[in-house]
N, C-alpha and C positions, 0 to 999 in steps of 0.2 A: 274464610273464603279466599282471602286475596292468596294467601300458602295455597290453596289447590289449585289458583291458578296457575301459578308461577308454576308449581309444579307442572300441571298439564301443558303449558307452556314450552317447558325446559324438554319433554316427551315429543310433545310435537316437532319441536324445532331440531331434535335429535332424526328423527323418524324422515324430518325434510331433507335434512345433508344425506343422510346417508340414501338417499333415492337420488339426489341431485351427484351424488359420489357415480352410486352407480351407472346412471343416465353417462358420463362422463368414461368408466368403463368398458360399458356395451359399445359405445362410440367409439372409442379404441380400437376394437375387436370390429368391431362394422367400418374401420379405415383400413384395419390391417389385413381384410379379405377383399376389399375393393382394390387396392394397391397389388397387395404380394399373391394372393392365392387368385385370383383373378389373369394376372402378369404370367403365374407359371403357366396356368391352364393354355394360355393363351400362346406360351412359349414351345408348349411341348406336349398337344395335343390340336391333331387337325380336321377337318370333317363335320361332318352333320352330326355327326352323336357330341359333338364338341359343340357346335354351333346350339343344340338344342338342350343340353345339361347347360352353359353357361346362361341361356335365355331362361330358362327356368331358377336358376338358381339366384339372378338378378331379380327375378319376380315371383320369388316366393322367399327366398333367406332373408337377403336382404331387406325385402320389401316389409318385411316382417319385425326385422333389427331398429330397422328405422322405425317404425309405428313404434316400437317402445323404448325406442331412446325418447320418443317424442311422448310420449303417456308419462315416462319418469319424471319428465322433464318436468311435466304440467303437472302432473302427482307433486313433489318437489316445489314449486311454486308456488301452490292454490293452498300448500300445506303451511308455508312461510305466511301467507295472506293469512291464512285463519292465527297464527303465531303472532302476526301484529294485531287482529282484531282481539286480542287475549290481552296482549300490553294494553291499547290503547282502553280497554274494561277494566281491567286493575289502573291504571292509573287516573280512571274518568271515575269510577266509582267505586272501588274499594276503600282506596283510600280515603273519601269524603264521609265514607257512611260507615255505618257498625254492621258490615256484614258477617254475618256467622257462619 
């Protein structure tokens, strides 16, 4: 029992980083359109169809980027939480008992 913890463990906590990687990524990519592609739009397009593609693209891309930076993030997190409730089981009761 306590090996398929440790294994499920090592799964989970693998499974964490890399959503906590990617959360970190996407976040990247959701700076580097609020900064630069936002910057050019703004530089070198004028008007209403400008005014109205950038309001939409604030409140639907983005708005959208962020909800899952923020989902990875909590995904990532709550995954780590279940990863210490896994230790703190093998070390509270595997090792005391004959678990099989």
């Amino acid at each position: 029992m306590a090996g398929r913890i440790k294994m499920k463990e090592e799964e989970v906590s693998s499974v964490a980083s890399n959503l906590l990687n990617d959360a970190k990524t996407v976040q990247g990519v959701l700076d580097s359109l609020q900064a630069k592609y936002l910057q050019t739009l703004n530089d070198n397009w004028e008007g209403e169809a400008k005014n109205k593609f950038v309001e939409d693209f604030q409140n639907s891309t983005i708005k959208l980027l962020q909800n899952c930076v923020t989902n990875l993030n909590n995904t990532g997190n709550s995954l780590k939480q279940i990863v210490e409730m896994f230790i703190e089981t093998d070390n509270n009761y595997s090792s005391k008992t004959d678990i099989k």
